[in-house]
MMTF fields as JSON, N, C-alpha, C and O atoms, coordinates in Angstrom:
{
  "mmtfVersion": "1.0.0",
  "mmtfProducer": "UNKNOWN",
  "numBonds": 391,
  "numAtoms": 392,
  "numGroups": 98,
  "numChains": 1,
  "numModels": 1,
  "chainsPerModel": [1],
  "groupsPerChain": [98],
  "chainIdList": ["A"],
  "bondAtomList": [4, 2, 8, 6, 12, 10, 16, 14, 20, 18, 24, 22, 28, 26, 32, 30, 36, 34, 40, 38, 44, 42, 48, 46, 52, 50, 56, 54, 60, 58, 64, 62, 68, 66, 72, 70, 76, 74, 80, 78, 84, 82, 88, 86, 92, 90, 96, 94, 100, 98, 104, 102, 108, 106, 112, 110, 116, 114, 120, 118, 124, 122, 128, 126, 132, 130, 136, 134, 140, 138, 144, 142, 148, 146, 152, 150, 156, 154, 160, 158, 164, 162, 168, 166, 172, 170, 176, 174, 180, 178, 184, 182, 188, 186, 192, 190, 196, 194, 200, 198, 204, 202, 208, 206, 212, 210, 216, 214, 220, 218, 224, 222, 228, 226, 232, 230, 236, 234, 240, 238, 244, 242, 248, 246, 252, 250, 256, 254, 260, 258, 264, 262, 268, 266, 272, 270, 276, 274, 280, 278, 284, 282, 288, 286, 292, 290, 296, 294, 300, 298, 304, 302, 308, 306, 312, 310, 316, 314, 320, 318, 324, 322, 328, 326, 332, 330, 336, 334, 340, 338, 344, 342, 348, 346, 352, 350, 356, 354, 360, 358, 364, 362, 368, 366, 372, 370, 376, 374, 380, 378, 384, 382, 388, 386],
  "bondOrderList": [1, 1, 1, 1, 1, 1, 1, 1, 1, 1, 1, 1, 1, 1, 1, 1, 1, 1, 1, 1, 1, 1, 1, 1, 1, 1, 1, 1, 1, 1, 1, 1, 1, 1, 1, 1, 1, 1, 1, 1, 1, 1, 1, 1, 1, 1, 1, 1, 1, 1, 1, 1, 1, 1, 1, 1, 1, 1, 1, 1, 1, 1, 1, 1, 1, 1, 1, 1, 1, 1, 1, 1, 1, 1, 1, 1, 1, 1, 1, 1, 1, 1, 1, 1, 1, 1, 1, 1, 1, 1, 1, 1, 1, 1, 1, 1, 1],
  "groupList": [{"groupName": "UNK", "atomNameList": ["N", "CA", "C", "O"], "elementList": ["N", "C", "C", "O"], "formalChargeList": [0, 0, 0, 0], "bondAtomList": [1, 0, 2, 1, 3, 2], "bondOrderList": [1, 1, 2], "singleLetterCode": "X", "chemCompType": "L-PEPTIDE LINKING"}],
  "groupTypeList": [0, 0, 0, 0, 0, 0, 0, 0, 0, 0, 0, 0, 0, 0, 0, 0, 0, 0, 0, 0, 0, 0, 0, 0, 0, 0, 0, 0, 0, 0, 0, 0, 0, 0, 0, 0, 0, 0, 0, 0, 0, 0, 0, 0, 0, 0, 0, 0, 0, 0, 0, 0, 0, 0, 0, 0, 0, 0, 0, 0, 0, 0, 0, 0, 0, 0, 0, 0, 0, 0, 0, 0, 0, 0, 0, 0, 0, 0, 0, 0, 0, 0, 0, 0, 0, 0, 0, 0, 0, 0, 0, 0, 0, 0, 0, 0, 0, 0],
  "groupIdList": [1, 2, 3, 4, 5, 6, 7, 8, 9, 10, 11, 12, 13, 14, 15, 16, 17, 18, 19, 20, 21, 22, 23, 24, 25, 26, 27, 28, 29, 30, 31, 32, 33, 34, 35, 36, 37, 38, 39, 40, 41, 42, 43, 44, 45, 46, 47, 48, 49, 50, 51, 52, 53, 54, 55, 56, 57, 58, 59, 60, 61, 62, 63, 64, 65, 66, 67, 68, 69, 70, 71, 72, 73, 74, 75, 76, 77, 78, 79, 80, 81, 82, 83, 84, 85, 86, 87, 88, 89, 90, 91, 92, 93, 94, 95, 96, 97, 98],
  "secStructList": [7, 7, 7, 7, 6, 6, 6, 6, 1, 1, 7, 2, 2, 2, 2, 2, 2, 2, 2, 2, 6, 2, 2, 2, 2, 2, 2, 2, 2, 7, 7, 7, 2, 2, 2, 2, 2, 2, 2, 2, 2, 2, 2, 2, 2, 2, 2, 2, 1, 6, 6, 1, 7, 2, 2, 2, 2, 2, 2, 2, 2, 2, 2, 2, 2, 2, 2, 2, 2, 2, 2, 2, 2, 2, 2, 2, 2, 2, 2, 2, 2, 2, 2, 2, 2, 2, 2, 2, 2, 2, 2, 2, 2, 2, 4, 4, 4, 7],
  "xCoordList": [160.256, 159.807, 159.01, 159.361, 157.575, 157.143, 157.963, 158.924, 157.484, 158.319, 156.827, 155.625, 157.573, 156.751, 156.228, 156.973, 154.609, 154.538, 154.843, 154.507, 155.566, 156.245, 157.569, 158.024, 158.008, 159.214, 159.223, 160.263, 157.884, 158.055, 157.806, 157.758, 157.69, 157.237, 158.671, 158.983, 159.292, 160.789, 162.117, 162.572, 162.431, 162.957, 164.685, 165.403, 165.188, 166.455, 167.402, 168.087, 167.407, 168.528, 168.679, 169.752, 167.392, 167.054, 167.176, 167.819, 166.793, 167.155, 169.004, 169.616, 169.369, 170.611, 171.834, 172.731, 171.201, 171.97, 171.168, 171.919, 169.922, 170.158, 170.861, 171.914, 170.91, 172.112, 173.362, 174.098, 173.693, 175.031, 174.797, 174.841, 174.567, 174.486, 174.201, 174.629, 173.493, 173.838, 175.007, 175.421, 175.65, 176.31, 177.86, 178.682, 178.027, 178.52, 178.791, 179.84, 177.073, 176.738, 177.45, 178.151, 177.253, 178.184, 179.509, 179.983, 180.073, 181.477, 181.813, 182.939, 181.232, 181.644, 181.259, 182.126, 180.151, 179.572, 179.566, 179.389, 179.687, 179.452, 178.247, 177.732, 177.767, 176.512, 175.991, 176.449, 174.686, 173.885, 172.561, 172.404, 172.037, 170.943, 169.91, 169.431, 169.52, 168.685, 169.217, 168.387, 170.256, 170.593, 171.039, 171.039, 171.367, 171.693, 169.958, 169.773, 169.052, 167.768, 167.463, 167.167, 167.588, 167.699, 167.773, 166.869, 169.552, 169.829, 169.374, 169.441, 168.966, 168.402, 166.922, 166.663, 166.297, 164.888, 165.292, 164.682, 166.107, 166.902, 167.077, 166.186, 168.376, 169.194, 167.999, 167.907, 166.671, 165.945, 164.979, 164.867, 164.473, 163.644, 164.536, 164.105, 165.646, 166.347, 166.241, 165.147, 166.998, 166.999, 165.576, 165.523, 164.31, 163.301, 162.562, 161.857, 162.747, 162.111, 162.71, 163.814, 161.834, 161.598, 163.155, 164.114, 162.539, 163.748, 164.83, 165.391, 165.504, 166.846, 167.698, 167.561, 169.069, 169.484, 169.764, 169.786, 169.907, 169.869, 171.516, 171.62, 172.397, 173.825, 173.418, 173.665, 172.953, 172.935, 171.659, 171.584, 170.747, 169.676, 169.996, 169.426, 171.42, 172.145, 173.218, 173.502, 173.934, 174.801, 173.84, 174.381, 172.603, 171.763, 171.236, 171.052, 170.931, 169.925, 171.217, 170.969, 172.57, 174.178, 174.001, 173.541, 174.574, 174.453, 173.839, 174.372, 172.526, 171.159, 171.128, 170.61, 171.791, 171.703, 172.745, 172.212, 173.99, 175.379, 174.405, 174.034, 174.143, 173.874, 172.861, 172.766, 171.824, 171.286, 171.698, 171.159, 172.736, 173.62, 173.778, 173.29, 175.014, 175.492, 174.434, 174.697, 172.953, 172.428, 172.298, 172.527, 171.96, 171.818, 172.811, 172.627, 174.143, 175.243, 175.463, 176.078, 174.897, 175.036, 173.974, 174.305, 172.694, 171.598, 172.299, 172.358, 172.842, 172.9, 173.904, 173.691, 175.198, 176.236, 175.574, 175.799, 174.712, 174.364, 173.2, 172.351, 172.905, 172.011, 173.074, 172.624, 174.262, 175.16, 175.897, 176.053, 176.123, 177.044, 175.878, 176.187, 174.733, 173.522, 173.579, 173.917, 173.225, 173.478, 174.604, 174.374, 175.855, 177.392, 176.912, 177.11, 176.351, 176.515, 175.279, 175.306, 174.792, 173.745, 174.525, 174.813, 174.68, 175.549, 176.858, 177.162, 177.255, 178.919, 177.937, 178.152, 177.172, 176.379, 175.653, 175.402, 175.368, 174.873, 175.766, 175.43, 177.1, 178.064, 178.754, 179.24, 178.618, 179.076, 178.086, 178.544, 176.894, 175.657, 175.918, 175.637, 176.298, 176.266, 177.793, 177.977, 178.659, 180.187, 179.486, 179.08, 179.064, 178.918, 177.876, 177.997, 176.972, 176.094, 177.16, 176.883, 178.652, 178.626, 179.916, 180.37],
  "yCoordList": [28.767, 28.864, 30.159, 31.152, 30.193, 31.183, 32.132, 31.739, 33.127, 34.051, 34.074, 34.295, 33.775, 33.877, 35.13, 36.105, 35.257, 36.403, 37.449, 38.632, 36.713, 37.227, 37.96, 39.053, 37.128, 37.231, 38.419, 38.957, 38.699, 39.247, 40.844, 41.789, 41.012, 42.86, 43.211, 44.166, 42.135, 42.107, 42.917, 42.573, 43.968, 44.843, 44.291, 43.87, 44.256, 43.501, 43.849, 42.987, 45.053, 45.183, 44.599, 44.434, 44.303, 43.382, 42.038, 41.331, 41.339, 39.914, 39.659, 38.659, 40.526, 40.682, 40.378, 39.568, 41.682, 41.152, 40.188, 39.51, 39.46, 38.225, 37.544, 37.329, 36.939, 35.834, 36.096, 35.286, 37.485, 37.976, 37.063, 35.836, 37.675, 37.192, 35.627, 35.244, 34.701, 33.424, 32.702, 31.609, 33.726, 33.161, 33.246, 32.329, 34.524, 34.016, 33.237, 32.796, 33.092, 32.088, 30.658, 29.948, 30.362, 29.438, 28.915, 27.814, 30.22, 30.032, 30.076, 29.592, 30.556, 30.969, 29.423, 28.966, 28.917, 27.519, 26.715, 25.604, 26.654, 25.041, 25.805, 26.855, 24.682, 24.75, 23.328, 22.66, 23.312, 22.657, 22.844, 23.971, 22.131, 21.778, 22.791, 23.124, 23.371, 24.516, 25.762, 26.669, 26.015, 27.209, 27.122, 28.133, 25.935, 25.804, 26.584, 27.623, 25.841, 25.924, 27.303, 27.74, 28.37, 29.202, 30.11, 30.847, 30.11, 30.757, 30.528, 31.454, 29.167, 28.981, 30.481, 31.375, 30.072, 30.869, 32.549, 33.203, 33.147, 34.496, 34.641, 35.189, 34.182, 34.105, 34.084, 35.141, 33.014, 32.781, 33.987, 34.653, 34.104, 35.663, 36.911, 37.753, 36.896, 38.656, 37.717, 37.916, 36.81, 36.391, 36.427, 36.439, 36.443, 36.403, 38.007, 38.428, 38.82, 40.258, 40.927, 40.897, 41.314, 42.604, 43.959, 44.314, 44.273, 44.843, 44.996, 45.923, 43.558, 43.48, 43.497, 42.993, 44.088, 44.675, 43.06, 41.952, 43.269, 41.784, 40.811, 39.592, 41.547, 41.361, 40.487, 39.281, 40.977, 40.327, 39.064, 38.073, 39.645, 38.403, 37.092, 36.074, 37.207, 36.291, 35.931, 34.765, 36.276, 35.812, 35.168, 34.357, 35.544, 35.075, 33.96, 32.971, 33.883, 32.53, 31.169, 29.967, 31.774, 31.076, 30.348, 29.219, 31.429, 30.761, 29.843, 28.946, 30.193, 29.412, 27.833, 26.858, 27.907, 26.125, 26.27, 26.199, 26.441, 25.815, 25.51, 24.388, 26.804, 25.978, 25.029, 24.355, 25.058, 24.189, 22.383, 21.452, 22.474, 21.286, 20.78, 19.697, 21.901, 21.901, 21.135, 19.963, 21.734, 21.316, 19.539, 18.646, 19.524, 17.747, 16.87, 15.703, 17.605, 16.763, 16.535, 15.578, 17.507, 17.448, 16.17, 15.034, 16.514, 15.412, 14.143, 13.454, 13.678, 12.687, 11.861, 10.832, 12.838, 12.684, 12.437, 11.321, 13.285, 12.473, 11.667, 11.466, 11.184, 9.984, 8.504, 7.377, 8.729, 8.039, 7.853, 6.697, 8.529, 8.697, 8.121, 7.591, 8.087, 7.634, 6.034, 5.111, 5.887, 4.365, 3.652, 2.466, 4.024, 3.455, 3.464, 2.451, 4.639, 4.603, 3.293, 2.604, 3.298, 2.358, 0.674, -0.118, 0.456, -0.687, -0.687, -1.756, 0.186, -0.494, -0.822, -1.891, -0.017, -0.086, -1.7, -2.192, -2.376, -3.602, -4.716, -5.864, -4.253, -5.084, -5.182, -6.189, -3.633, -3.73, -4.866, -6.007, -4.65, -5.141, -6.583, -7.18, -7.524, -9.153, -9.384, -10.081, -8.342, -8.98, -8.993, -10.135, -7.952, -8.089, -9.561, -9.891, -10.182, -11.195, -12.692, -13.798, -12.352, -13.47, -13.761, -14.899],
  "zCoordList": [78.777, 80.163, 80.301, 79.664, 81.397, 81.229, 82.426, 83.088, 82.489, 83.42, 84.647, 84.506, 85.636, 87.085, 87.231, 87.333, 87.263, 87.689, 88.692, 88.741, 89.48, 90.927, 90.359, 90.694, 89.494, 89.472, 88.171, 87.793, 87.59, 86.272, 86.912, 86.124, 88.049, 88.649, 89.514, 90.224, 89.158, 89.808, 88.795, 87.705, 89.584, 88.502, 87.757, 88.664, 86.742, 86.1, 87.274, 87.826, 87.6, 88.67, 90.109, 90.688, 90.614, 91.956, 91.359, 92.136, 90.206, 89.629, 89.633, 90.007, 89.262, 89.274, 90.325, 90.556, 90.832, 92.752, 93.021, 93.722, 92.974, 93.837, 93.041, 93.641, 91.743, 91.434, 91.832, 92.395, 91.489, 92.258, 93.502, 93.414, 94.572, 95.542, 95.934, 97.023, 95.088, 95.338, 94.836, 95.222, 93.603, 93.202, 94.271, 94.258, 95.152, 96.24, 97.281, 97.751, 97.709, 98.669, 97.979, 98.699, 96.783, 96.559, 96.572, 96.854, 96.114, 96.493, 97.689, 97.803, 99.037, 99.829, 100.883, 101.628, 100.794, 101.298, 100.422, 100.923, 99.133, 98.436, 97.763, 98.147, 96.169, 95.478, 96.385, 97.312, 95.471, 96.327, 94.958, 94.488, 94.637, 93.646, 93.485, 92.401, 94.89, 95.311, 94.968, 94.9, 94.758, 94.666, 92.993, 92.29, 92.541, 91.08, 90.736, 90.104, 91.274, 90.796, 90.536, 89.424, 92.212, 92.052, 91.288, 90.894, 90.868, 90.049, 88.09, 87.281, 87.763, 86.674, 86.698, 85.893, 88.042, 87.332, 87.291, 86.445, 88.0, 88.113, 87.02, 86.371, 86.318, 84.88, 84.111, 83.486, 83.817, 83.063, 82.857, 81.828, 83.738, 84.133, 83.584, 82.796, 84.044, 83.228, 81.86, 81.331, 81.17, 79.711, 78.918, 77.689, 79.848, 78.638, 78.87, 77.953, 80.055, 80.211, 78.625, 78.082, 78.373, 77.036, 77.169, 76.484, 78.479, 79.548, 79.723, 80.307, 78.938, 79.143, 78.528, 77.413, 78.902, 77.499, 76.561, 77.097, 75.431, 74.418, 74.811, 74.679, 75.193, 75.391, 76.938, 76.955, 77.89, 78.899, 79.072, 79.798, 78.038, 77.95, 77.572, 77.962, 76.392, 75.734, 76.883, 76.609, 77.965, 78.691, 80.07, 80.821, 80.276, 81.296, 80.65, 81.359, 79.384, 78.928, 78.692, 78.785, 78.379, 78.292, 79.515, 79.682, 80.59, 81.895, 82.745, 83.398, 82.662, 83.011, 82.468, 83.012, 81.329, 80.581, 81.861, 82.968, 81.822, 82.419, 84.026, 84.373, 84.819, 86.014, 86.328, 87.353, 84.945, 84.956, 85.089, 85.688, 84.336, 84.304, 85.139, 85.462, 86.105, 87.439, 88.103, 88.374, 88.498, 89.4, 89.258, 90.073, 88.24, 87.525, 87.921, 88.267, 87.849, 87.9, 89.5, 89.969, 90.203, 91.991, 91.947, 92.288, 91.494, 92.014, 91.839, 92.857, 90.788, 90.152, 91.253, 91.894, 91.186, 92.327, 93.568, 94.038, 94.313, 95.661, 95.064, 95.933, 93.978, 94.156, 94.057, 94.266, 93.767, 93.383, 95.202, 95.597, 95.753, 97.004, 97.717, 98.785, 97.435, 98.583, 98.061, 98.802, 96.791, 96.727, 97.035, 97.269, 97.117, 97.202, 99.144, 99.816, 99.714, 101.146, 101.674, 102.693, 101.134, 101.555, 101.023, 101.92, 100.175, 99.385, 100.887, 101.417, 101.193, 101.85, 103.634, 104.205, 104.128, 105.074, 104.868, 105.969, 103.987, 103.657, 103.758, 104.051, 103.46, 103.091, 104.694, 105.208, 105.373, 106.927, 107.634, 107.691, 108.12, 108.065, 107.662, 108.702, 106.749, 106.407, 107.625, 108.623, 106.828, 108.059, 109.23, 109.448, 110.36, 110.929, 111.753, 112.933, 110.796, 111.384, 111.06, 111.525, 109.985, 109.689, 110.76, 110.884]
}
C-alpha cells in the first residue's frame, strides 16, 4: 500500500493517538466497518514510515491485517442481517395478502 500523502507529513506520534483514540471510540460505541477502515490506513501508514521504530512497524502492519478482517467480517454480517431482514419482511408481506 502506498502511504497517503496527507497522511505521510503526519507525524508517528499524531498517527498514534488517533488509532488510540478510535480504538476507544470502539469500545466505548461499537466497531463499525468505517472505523475498522480507519484504523487499517493509521496502523498501515506508522508500519510502512522509515520513521518508525521496526518493533512497532511490525505490531502496526500485525494489527492492520487483524482489523482489516474485522471490518470484512462486519460487512459481510450486515450484508447477511440485510438479506435475512428483507427475506422475513417477504415472508410477513405473502401472510399478510394470504
Amino acid at each position: 500500500m502506498n502511504i497517503d500523502p496527507d497522511m505521510a507529513q503526519t507525524s508517528p506520534a499524531t498517527l498514534l493517538a488517533a488509532a488510540l483514540h478510535l480504538l476507544t471510540c470502539s469500545a466505548a460505541h461499537g466497531l463499525s466497518r468505517a472505523k475498522c477502515q480507519a484504523l487499517v490506513l493509521q496502523l498501515t501508514t506508522l508500519a510502512e514510515r522509515t520513521d518508525t521504530d521496526p518493533l512497532l512497524a511490525r505490531t502496526c502492519d500485525e494489527l492492520a491485517d487483524i482489523w482489516y478482517r474485522l471490518g470484512e467480517e462486519l460487512e459481510a454480517h450486515k450484508q447477511e442481517q440485510a438479506v435475512q431482514s428483507r427475506a422475513m419482511a417477504e415472508k410477513m408481506q405473502q401472510a399478510l395478502l394470504h
